[in-house]
N, C-alpha and C positions, 0 to 999 in steps of 0.2 A: 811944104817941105816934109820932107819924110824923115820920121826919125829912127835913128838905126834901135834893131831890137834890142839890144845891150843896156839902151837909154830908158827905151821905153816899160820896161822890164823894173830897173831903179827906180822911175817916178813912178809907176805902178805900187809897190811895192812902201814908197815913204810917204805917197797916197793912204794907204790901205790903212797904216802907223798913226798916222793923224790923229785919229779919232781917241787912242788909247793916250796920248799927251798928259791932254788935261786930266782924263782923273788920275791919271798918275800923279800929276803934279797938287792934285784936291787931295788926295791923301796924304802925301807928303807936307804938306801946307797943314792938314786938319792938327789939334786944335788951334787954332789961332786966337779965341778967346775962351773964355771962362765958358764949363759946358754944365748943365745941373742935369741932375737927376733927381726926379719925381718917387716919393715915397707917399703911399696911399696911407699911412700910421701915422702915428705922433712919434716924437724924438723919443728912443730910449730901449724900444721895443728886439726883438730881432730882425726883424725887417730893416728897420733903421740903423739896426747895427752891421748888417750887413752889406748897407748903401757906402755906409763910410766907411769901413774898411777895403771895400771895391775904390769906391772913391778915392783916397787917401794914396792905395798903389796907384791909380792909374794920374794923378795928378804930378805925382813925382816921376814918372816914367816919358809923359807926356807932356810934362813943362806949360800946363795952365791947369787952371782950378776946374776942380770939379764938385759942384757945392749941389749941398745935398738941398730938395725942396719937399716939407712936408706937405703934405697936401689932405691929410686925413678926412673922412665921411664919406658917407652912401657906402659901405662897405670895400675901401677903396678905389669904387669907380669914377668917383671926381679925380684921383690922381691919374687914372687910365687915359680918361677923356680929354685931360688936358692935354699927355700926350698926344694922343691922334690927333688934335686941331694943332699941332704946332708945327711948322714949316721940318719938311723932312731934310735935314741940312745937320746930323748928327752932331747938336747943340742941347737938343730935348731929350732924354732919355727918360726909361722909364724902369724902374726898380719891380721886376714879374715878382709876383707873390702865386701861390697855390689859390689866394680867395680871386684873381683873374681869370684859371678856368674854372672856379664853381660861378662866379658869376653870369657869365657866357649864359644858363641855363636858369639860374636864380632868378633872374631881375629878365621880365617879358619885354620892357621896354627901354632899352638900353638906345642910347643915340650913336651906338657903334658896337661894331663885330670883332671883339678882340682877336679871333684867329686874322680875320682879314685884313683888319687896320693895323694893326701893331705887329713889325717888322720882330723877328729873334733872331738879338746879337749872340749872345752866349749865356750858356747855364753856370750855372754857381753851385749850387749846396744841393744837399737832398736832409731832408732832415724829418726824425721819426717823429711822430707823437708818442707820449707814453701814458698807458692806461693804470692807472692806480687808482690804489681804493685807501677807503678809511679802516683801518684795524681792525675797526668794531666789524667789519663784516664779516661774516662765518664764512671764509672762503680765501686760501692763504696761495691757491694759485692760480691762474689761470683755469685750467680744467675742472677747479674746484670752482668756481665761478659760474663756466656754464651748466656745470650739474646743479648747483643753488640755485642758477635762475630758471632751471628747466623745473624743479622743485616747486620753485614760489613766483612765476609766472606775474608779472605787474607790479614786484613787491623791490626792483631795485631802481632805486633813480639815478640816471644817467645825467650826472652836469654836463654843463657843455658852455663856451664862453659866446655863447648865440647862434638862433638858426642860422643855417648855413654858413657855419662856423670850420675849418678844418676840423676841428675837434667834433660836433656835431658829425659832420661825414663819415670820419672815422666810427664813429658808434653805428649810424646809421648802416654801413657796410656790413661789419660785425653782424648786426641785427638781421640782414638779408641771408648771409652767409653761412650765419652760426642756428639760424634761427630760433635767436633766443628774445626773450621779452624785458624789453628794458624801457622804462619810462625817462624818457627824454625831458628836461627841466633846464630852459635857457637862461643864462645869466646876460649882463652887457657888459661882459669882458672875461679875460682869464682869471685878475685878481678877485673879484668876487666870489666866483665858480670854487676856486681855489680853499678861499678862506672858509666856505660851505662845507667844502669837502674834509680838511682840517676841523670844520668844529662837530663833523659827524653829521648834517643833514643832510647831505648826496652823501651818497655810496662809494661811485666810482665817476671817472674824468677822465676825459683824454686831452693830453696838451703837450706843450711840448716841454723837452729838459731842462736846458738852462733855468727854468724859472721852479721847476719842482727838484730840482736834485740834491740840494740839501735837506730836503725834508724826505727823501730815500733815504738818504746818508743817514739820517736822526732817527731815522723809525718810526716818524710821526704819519708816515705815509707807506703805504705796500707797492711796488712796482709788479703787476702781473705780466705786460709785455709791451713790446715793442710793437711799431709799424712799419717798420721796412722789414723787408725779405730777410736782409741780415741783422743780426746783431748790433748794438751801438757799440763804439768803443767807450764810451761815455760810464756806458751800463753794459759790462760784460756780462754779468752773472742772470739780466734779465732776458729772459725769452722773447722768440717775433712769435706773433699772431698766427702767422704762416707754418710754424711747426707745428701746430695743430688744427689750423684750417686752413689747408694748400691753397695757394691762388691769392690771397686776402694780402693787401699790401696799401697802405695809404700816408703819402710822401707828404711834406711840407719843404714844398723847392721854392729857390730862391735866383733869377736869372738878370740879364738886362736885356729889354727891348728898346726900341725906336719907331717912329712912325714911318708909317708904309710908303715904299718906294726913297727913304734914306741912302743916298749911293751905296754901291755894292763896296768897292771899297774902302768906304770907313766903316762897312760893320767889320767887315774883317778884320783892318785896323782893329778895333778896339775887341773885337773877339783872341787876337794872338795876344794882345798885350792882356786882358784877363785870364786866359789860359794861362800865362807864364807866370800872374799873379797866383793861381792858383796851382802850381809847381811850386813854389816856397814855401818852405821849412815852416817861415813862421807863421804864413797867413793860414798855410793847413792847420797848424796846433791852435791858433783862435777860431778856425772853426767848428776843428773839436772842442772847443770849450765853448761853443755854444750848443754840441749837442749832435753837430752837423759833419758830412764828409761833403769833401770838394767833389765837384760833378763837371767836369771838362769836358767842350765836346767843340762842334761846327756848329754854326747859325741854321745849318737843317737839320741836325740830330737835335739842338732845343726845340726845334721848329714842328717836329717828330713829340716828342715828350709833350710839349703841349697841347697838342691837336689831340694824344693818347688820350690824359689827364682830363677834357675836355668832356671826350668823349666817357670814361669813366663816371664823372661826378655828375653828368647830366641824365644816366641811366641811375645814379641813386636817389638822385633829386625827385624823377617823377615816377619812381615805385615808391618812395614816401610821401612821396606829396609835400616835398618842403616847400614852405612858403616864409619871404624877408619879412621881417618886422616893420 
């Protein structure tokens, strides 16, 4: 029987449709249960703070839980790990941190390839480190700092809250760039580094705000600058790095990933609904109060920033020759 072209034309056509159904219908269904997200830190941290506030929006917007899971050690590449072995069915999420691309090149032997395995839903924050010193150092600004160290060459010690630390990186760049001589002196963790540098045995630190900005505020601490290109609004008054060493810029971002090959449309899914989380009045002003500005984008512009980031910190890795603990 022949069928008229009019016909054939229509079933052609709700042929073609077919395929697009179901994920239509898998998006509109997703979540269906309770979805967690993987945080490589302990509860408390900004990393963690920033899970549960993503969290928190997108639970309410999305009518099932989204519970946060610490997964802290190995620098958090057990929380990484877990994600990539978990069935890619946008249930496992994973909380990016900046120490996912220093790891990429830190650790030789990683049982997975963060660019390759772990899918980018969407970016979150951009957030500076801030370099401060201890009073006692004859050096009240930035540019008085690198004339000091160009001066006394060996003679200031760099905290840091562990090799291949953000904070670490950030000096370590500085050091490439500026080329100045700063003795590098690891701690294991920010609050040690911190309490050092407050009782006058380190010099200077890079870390991030939320945890130093009352001790800016107090004067117990000097803020020389900033690491983003721009300004913080956090700290108007302190300088970026980049106004006096053009190019120099080192982010502490904060995004969500998923495991590789997670349908396409639920990363979207959850990339519109954290974009519009990150349009809000109030979830911007708690992120300024950690320090941070909201960072919007598509699952390829995070996709883009961390392949960058990647590639950045694994060029500073093996001109210093950083090596994990």
């Amino acid at each position: 029987m022949k069928i008229p072209r009019r016909t054939f034309l229509q079933l052609a056509a709700g042929a073609a449709a077919l395929p697009a159904v179901p994920r239509v219908a898998r998006a509109q269904a997703y979540p269906s249960r309770p979805v967690r997200i993987v945080v490589g830190f302990t509860p408390g941290g900004s990393t963690d703070i920033a899970a549960r506030v993503i969290g928190q929006w997108l639970s309410e917007r999305l009518g099932q839980s989204f519970v946060i899971e610490n997964r802290p050690g190995a620098g958090a590449n057990i929380a990484t790990e877990t994600v990539v072995r978990a069935p890619p069915d946008g249930y496992t999420l994973l909380l990016v941190s900046a120490s996912d691309t220093i790891n990429a090149t830190l650790y030789q032997k990683l049982n997975f390839d963060f660019i390759r395995d772990i899918a980018p839903v969407a970016s979150l924050t951009r957030q500076p480190q801030v370099m401060l010193a201890n009073p006692s150092l004859p050096a009240r600004t930035f540019l008085e700092l690198i004339a000091y160290a160009n001066a006394n060459p060996g003679k200031i010690n760099m905290a840091s809250p562990g090799n291949g630390s953000t904070g670490h990186l950030s000096g370590e760049l500085l050091k490439m760039m500026a080329g100045v001589d700063l003795v590098h002196v690891p701690y294991r963790g920010a609050a040690p580094a911190l309490t050092d540098l407050l009782a006058g045995h380190v010099q200077i630190l890079f870390t991030g705000i939320a945890g130093s900005i009352e001790y800016l505020r107090t004067g117990k601490l000097r803020g020389l600058a900033v690491t983003t290109t721009t300004r913080s609004k956090a700290l108007p008054d302190i300088p970026t790095v980049s106004e006096f060493v053009p190019g120099y810029e080192a982010i502490s971002l904060f995004g969500i990933g998923a495991p590789k090959n997670t349908p396409t449309e639920i990363v979207d899914k959850l990339n519109k609904e954290i974009n519009a989380a990150l349009a809000d009045p109030k979830i911007e002003a708690h992120i300024a109060d950690l320090g941070g500005t909201v960072f919007a984008g598509t699952p390829a512009e995070f996709g883009k920033l961390l392949a960058d980031e990647t590639e950045k910190w694994g060029k500073v890795i093996r001109v210093a020759n950083i090596k994990p603990v």
